[in-house]
C-alpha positions in Angstrom: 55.8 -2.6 95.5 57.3 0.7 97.1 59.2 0.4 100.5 58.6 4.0 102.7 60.8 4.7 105.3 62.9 2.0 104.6 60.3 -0.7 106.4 58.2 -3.7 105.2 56.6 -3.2 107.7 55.0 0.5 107.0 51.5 0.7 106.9 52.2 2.4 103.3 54.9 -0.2 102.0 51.6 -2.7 102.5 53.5 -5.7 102.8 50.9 -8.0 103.9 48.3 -7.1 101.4 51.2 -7.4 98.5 52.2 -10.9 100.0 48.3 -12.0 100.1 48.2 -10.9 96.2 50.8 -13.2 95.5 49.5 -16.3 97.7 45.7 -15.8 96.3 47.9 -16.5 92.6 49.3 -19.3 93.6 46.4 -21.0 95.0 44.6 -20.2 92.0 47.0 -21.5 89.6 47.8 -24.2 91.4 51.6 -23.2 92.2 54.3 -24.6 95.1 54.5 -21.4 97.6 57.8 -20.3 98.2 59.7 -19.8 101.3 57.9 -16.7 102.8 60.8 -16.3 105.4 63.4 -16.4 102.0 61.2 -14.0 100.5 60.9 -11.6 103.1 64.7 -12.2 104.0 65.4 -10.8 99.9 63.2 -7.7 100.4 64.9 -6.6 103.2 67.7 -6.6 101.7 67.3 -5.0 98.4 64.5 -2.7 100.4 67.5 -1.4 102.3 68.9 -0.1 99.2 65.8 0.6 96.5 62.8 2.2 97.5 60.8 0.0 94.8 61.2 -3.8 94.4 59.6 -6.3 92.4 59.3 -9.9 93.7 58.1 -12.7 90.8 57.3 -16.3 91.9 57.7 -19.4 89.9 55.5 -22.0 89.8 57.8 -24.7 91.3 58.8 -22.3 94.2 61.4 -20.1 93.3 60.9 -16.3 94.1 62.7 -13.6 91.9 63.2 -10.3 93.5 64.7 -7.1 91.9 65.3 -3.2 92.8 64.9 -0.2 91.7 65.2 3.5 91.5 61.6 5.4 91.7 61.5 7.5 88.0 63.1 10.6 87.7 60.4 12.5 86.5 58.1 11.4 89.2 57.4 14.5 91.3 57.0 16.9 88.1 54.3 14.1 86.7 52.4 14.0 90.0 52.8 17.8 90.0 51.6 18.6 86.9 49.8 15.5 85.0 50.5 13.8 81.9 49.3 13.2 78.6 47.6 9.6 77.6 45.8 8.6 74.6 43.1 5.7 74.3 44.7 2.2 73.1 43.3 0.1 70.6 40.5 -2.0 71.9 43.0 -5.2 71.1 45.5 -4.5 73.8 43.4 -5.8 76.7 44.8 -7.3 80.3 45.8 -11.1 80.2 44.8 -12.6 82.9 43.5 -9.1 85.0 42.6 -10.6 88.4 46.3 -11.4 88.6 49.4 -9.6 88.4 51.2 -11.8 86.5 54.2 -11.1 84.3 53.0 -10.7 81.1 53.1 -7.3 80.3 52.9 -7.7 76.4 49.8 -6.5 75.9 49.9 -3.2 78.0 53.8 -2.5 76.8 52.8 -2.5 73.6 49.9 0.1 73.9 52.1 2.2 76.1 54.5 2.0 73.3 52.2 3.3 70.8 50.9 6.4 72.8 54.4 7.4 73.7 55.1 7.1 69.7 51.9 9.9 69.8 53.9 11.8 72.5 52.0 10.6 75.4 53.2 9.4 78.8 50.7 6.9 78.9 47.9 4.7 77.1 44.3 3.8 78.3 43.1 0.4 77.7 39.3 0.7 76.8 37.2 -2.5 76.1 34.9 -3.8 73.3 32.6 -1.0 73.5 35.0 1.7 74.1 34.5 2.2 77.9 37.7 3.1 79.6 39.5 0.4 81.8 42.5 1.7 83.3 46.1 2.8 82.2 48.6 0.3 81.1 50.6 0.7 85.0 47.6 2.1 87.1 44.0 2.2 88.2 41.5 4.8 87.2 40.3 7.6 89.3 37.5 10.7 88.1 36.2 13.4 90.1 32.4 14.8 89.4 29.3 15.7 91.2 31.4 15.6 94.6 32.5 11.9 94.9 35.2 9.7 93.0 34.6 7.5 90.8 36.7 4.4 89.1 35.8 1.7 86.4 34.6 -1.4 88.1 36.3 -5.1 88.3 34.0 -6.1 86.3 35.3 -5.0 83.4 38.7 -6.5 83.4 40.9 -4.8 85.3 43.5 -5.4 87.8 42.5 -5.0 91.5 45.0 -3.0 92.4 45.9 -2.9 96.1 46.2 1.2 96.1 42.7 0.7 94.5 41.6 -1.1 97.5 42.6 1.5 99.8 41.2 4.1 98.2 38.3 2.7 98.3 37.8 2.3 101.5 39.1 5.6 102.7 37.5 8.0 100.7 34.5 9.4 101.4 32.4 8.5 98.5 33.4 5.8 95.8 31.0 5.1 92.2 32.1 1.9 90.7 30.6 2.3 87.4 31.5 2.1 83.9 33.4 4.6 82.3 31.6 5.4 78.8 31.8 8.4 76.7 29.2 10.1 78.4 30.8 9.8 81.9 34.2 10.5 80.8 32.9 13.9 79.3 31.6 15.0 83.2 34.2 14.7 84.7 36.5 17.6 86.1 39.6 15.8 86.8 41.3 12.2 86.4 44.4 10.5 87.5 45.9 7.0 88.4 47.1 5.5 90.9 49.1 2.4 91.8 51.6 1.7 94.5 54.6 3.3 93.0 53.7 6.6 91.3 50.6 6.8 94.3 48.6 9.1 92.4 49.6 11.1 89.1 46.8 13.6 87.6 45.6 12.7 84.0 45.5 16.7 82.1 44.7 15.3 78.4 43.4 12.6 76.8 43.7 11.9 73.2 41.0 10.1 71.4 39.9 9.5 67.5 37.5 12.2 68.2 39.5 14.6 69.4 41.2 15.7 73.2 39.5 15.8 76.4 41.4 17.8 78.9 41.0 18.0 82.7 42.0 19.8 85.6 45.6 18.8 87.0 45.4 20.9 89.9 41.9 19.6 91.1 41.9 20.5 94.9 39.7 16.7 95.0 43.5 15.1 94.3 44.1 16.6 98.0 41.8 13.8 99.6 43.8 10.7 97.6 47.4 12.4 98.6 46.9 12.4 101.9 46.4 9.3 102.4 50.4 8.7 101.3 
C-alpha cells in the first residue's frame, strides 16, 4: 500500500479498504486475525518514514510489516510509458482473488520480459486474452469509455481497480482478445503504488502493438490521485 501525506488515514492511502482485503483472506482461509490495533500501531510507524509499506499476515496471527522507498524511475514511467511483452500462457495468478505472497509465477514472467528489454510482462490466459500485468490491473481507452479485463478471468481485484471503477465515467468489463486489443488508442496499469503508468508497446509473437502514451483519456484516471 502507498501512505500520501504521511496519513492512514488519507482518503488515497485507503486504509480501510486495504485492511478489509486482508480480513476477507483470512476468513476465507480460515486464518487467526491479528491484532488490528498492533497492526495499525506498525504502519504508523514505518508510514512515518516510507511512503510504501507492505503488511503480510500469518495464519496463526502474526502480522509482518516492511517499508520502502517508491522506485526511482517512477515519474519518468508514468510520464512517458513502458515497454511490456505478453507472458507465456503458463505463468498465470495463484490464487487471484487474493493477494497472497506467492509471487512465483508473476516474478518469473516479469523476469523473462525484462530479459526482452521490457519493463513489464502481461499475463494472458488459455486462449490468449490479456489478463493484467504481473504488478497491476489493466486499463484501455476506445470508442470514448475505458475498458479493463473482467474478474472473471482470473485476475486480482485490485483496490485502485475498484475505484476506478466507480469514478469514471464509463467502464467495459469485457475480455481482452486480439481483436479488442488492436482498437484501442491507449493502455496503461494501475495499482496502488505506481497509480497509473501508460503502456506505449507491447510485444507479441506476432509482432508490436504500440499505443498512445500521452493519451489526454489518462487525464481522467490521474486526477483522481
Amino acid at each position: 500500500m502507498r501512505v500520501y501525506g504521511i496519513s492512514l488515514d488519507s482518503s488515497l492511502t485507503n486504509w480501510v479498504a486495504h485492511c478489509d482485503r486482508l480480513l476477507f483472506s483470512l476468513q476465507s482461509f480460515g486464518w487467526r486475525e491479528p491484532n488490528w490495533n498492533l497492526v495499525r500501531q506498525g504502519a504508523e510507524i514505518l508510514g512515518e518514514r516510507f511512503p510504501i509499506l507492505r503488511i503480510t499476515l500469518f495464519a496463526d496471527g502474526r502480522e509482518w510489516i516492511t517499508g520502502r522507498l517508491l522506485p526511482a524511475d517512477l515519474i519518468a514511467k508514468q510520464k512517458h510509458g513502458i515497454t511490456t511483452t505478453l507472458a507465456l500462457s503458463n505463468f498465470y495468478r495463484s490464487l487471484p482473488s487474493h493477494k497472497t505472497g506467492n509471487y512465483l509465477s508473476a516474478w518469473l514472467a516479469k523476469t523473462h520480459a525484462q530479459q526482452l528489454n521490457s519493463q513489464e510482462a502481461i499475463l494472458i490466459d488459455g486462449a490468449g486474452n490479456w489478463l493484467e500485468t504481473t504488478t497491476g490491473n489493466l486499463w484501455g481507452w476506445q470508442h470514448g469509455s475505458w475498458w479493463t479485463p473482467p474478474l472473471t478471468g482470473g485476475i486480482l481485484p485490485g483496490i485502485v481497480r475498484s475505484q476506478l471503477i466507480k469514478c469514471l465515467p464509463t467502464v467495459r468489463e469485457l475480455p481482452w482478445d486480439a481483436e479488442l486489443v488492436r482498437g484501442f488508442e491507449a493502455i496503461a496499469y494501475t495499482n496502488s503504488v505506481v497509480e497509473i503508468i501508460p503502456i506505449h508497446t507491447v510485444w507479441q509473437p506476432t509482432g508490436s502493438l504500440q499505443y498512445n502514451p500521452y493519451h489526454p483519456s489518462f487525464l481522467q484516471i490521474r486526477r483522481l490521485f
